[in-house]
Rosetta silent file (secondary structure, phi, psi, omega in degrees, C-alpha in Angstrom):
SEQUENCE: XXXXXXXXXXXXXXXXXXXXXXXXXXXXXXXXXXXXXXXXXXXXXXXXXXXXXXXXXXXXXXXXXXXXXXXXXXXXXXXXXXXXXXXXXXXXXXXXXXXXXX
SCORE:     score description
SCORE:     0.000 S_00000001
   1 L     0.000  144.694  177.775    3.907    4.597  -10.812 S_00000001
   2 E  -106.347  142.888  175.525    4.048    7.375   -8.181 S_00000001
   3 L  -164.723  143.815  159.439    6.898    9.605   -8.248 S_00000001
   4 L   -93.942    0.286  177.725    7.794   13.119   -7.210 S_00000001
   5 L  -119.840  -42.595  169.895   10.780   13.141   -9.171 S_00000001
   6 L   -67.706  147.034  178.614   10.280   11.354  -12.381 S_00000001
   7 L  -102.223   -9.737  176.281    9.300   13.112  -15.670 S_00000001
   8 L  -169.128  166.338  178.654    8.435   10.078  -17.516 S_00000001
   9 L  -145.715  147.739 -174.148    8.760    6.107  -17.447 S_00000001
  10 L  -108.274   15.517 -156.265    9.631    3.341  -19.728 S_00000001
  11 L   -90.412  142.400  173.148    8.406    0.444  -18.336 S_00000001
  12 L   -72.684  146.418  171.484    5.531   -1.440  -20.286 S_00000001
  13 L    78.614    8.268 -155.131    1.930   -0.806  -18.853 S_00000001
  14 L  -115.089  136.932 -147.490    3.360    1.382  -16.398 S_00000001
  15 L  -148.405  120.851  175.112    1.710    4.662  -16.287 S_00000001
  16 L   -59.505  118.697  155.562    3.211    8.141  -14.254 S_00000001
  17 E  -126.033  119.388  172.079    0.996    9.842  -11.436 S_00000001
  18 L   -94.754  -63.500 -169.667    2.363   13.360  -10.412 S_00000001
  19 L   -61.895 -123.812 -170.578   -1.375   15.205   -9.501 S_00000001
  20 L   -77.634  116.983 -176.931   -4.340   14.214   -7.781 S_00000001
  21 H   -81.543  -71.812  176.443   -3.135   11.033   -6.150 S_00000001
  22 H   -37.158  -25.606 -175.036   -6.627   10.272   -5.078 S_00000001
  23 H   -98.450  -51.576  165.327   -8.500   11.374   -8.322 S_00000001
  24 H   -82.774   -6.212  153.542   -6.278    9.302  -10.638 S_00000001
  25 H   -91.639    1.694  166.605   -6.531    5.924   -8.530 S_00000001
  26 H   -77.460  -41.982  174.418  -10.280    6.499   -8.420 S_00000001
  27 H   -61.473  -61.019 -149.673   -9.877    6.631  -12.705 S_00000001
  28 H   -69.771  -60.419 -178.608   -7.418    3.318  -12.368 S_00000001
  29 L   -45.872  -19.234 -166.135  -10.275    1.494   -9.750 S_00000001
  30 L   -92.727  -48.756 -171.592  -13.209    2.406  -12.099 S_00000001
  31 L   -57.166  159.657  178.661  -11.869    0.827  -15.006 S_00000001
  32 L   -70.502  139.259 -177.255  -11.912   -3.215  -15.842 S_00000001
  33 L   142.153 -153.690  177.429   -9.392   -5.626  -14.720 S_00000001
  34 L  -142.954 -176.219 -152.076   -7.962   -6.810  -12.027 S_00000001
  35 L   -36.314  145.695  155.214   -6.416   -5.992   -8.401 S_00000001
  36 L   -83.684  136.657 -155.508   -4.162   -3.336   -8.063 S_00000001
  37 L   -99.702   11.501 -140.164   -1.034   -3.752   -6.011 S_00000001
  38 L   -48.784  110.425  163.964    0.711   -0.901   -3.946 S_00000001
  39 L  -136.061  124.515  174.210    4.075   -1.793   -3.160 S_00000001
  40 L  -166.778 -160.545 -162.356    6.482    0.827   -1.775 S_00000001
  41 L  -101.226 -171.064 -154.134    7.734    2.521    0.909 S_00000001
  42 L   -79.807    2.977 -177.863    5.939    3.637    3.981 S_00000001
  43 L   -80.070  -32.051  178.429    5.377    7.507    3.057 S_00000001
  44 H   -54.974  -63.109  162.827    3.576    5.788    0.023 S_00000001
  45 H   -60.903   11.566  151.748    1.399    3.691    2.055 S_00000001
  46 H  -110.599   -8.653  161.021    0.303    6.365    4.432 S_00000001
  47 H   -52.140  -64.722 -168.966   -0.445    8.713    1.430 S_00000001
  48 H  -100.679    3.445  162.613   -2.886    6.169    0.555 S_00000001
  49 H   -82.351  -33.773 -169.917   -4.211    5.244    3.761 S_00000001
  50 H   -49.921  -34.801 -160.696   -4.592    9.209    4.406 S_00000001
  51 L   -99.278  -22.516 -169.107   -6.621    9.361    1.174 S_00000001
  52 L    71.128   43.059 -169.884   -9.035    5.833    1.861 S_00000001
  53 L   -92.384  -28.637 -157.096   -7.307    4.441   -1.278 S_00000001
  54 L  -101.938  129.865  173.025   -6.900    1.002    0.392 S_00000001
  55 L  -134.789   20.803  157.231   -9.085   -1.531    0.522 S_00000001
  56 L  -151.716  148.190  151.655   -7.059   -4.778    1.809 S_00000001
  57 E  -122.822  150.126 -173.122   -3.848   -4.558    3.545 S_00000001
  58 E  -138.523  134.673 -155.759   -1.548   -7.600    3.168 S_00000001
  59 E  -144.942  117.575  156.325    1.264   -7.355    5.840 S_00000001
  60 E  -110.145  151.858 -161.625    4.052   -9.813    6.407 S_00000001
  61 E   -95.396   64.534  174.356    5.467   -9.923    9.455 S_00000001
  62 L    -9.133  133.613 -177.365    9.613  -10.582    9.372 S_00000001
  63 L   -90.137   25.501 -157.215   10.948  -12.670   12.526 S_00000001
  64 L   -97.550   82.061 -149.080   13.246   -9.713   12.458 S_00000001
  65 L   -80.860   89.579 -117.168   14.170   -7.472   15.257 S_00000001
  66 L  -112.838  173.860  163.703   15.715   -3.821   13.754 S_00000001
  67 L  -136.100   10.350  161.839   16.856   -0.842   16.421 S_00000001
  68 L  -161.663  166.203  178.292   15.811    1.691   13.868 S_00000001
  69 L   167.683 -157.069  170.596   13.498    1.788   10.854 S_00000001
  70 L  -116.215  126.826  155.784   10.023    3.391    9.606 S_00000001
  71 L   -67.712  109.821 -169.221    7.093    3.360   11.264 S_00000001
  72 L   -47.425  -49.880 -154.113    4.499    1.945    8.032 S_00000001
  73 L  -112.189   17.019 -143.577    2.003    4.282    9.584 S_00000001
  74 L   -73.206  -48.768  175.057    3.387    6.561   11.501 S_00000001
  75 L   -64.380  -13.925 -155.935    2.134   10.202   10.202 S_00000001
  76 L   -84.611  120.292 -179.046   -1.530    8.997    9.605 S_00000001
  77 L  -102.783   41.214 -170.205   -3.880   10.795   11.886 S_00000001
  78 L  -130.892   96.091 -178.449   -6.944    9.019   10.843 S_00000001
  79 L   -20.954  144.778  149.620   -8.104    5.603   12.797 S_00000001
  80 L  -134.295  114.259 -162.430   -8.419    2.881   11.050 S_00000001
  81 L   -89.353  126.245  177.479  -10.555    0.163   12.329 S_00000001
  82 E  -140.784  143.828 -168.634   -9.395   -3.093   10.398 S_00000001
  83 E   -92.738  142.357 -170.608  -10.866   -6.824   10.044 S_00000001
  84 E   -78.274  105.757  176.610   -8.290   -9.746   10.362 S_00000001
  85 E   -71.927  -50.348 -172.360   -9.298  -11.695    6.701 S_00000001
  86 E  -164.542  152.122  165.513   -6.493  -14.147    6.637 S_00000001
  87 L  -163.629  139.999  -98.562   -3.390  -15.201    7.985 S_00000001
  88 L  -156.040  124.260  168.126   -0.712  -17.245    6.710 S_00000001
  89 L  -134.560  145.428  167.598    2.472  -18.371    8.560 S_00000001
  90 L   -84.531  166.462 -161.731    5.558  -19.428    6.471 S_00000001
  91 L   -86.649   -8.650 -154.872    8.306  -22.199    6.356 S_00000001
  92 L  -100.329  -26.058 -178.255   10.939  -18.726    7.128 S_00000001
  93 L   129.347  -33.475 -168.601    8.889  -17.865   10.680 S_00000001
  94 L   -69.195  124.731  178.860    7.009  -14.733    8.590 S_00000001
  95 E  -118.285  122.273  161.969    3.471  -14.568    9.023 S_00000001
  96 E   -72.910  143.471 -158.574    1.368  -13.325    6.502 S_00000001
  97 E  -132.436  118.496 -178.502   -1.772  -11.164    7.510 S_00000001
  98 E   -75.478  163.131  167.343   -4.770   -9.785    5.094 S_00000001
  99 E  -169.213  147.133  169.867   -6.837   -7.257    6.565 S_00000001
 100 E  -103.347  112.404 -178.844   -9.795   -5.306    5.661 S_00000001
 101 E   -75.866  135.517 -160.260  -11.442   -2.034    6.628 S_00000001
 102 L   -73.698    0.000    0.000  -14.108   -2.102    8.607 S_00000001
């Protein structure tokens, strides 16, 4: 878990990152096991685009039209060229979309 506010967590398996965001998901990726998940909000995911932490994005699309929100990607000043993997359309309208960096 990422947090700028928590001093600890009780959750099982669940593990606290304060420091080196980049330096302690480089420790989590080296070790055995299997994908890692990022789900938050969108300062989280540009934190870890900013850093080259990501190495699929899986994006559903909503059939939903807002008049305010967050931009996912909005602060990141670093291109990212990305390959279309897979994509998925649902019974709700939402279409899901994998993607890969090139």
């Amino acid at each position: 878990m990422f947090s700028k506010t928590l001093d600890k967590v009780t959750w099982k398996n669940t593990q606290l990152i304060k420091g080196n965001i980049a330096e302690e998901v480089m420790k989590l990726k080296l070790k055995p096991g299997k994908n890692m998940y990022l789900v938050g909000g969108a300062s989280l995911a540009q934190t870890f685009t900013k850093l080259g932490l990501i190495d699929e994005y899986n994006i559903t699309v909503h059939p939903v039209i807002l008049s305010k929100g967050k931009l996912l990607l909005r602060d990141v000043d670093v291109r990212r060229n990305l390959k279309l993997m897979n994509a998925k359309t649902y019974g709700s309208g939402a279409v899901g979309l994998i993607y890969q960096p090139v």
